[in-house]
C-alpha positions, -999 to +999 in steps of 0.1 A: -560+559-712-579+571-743-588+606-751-563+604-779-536+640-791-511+642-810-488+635-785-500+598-780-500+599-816-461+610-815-457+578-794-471+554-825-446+571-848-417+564-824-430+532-827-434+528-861-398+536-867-384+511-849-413+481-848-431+460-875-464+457-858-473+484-832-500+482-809-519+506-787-537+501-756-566+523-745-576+514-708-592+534-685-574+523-653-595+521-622-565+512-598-545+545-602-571+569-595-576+584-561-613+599-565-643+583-579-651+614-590-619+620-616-620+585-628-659+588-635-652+621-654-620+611-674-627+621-705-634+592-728-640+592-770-636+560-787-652+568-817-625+595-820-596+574-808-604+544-835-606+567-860-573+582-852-557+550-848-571+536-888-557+569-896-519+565-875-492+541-872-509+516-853-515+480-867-537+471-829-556+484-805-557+464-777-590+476-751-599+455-728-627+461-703-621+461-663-631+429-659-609+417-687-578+427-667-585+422-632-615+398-631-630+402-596-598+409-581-585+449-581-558+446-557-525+461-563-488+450-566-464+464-540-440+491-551-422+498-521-393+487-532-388+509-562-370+536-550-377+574-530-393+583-563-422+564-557-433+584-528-424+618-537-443+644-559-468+623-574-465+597-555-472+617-520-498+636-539-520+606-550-512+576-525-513+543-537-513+561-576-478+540-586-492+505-577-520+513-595-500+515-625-472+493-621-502+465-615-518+475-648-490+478-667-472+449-650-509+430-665-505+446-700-467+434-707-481+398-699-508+402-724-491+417-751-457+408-748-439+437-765-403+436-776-403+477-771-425+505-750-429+535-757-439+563-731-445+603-728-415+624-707-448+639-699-454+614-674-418+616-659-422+601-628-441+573-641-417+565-670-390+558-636-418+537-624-422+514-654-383+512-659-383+500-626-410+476-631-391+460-662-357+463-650-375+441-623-397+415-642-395+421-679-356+423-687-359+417-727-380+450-732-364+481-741-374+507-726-378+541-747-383+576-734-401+597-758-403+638-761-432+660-747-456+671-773-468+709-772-494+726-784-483+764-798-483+782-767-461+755-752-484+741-730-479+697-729-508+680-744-528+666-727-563+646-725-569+667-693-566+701-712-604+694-728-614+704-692-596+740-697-622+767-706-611+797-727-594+816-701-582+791-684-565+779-715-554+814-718-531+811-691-524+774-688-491+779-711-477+798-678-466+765-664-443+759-698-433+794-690-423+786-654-404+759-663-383+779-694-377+806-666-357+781-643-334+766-677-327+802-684-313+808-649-293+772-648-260+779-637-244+781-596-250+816-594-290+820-604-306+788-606-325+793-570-337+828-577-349+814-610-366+789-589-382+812-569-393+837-603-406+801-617-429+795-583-446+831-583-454+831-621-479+799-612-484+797-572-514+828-570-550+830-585-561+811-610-534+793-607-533+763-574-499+751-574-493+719-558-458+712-568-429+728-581-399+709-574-361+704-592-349+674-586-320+649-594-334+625-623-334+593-614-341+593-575-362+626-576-353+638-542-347+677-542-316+697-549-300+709-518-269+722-539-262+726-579-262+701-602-254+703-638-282+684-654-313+679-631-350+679-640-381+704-629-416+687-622-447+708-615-486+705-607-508+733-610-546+732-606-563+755-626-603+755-617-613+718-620-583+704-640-547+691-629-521+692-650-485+681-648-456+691-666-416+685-666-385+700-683-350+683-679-322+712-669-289+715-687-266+742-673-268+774-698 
């Protein structure tokens, strides 16, 4: 959706080892946003991204305006068939957030036509989603899951993290931190104290903490018991910004 890092730009070069003509969309969605107020203030810098782009892997930039995509028509495809997933964590969060995306990316594919898709593990939940929706409609795309990019401290990149001011930058790389806490405490005997250690490093003041939940990956529903490999998705508000992050849990 614009506001370009280096970890959309870690996307293109995934890309650009495995494709002869890459091409990036930038498209401010309206469908997948819940308040007027955080689509209105999504931070948006063109300029910025085209330069980027001339200077990357990427041979077209595909951005089209609202009208382009939906015409006078912004209803949304029907996802409730996808799986628990769709209405857990995000999805319970931000109602009706998945269709919104499924129908623009669903509208993308059609346009462009790509052989392969690249997407952020940032976005976890979402990457199900989209696998879903081509597993569905679009069975001659590969799908490709692509690592989280961090800044220094650890914290995921992010076009939201503009928003952060110093101290709330500061602090943000708790939630990485959370998550670390939880991997180091993997195994039968500590992993739900770790859970608990994770919760109270990012649950009081500045911190808002929406979400904090370990899950089996690919249905999303909570652990009751152990697993070997499972994944960790948080939300944390911190002041006016919502961020998201996810690590995938081996047993140490």
């Amino acid at each position: 959706m614009g506001a370009l890092h280096l970890g959309h730009l870690s996307l293109l070069k995934n890309a650009r080892q495995k494709c002869d003509i890459v091409v990036c969309s930038i498209f401010v969605n309206p469908t997948q946003f819940n308040q007027t107020k955080d689509l209105e203030t999504y931070p948006r810098n063109l300029g910025n991204d085209i330069q980027l782009l001339l200077e990357d892997s990427c041979d077209v930039l595909f951005h089209p305006d609202v009208e382009g995509i939906y015409g006078n028509d912004l209803s949304k495809d029907d996802t409730s068939d996808y799986g628990p997933f769709i209405y857990l964590l995000e999805g319970e969060s931000r109602p009706g957030h998945f269709d919104g995306v499924v129908t623009v990316v669903r509208k993308l594919f059609e346009i462009v036509t790509p052989d392969e898709v690249f997407f952020g593990q940032k976005d976890y939940q979402q990457c199900l989603v989209v696998n879903t929706l081509i597993n569905k409609r679009f069975p001659n795309i590969q799908f490709n899951l692509c690592p989280i990019a961090r800044e220094e401290s650890g914290l995921a990149m992010s076009s939201r993290n503009v928003r952060l001011n110093p101290k709330e930058r500061e602090i943000a790389p708790r939630i990485f931190e959370a998550l670390q806490i939880i991997q180091r405490n993997w195994n039968p005997k500590n992993w739900e104290k770790g859970i608990l250690i994770a919760k109270n490093l990012v649950q009081n003041e500045p911190f808002y903490l929406e979400y904090l939940s370990v899950c089996d990956k690919e249905t999303l529903l909570p652990l009751a018991t152990f697993e070997s490999t499972a994944i960790v998705l948080v939300a944390v508000q911190i002041g006016s910004t919502r961020l998201i992050d996810n690590l995938i849990l081996f047993e140490s």
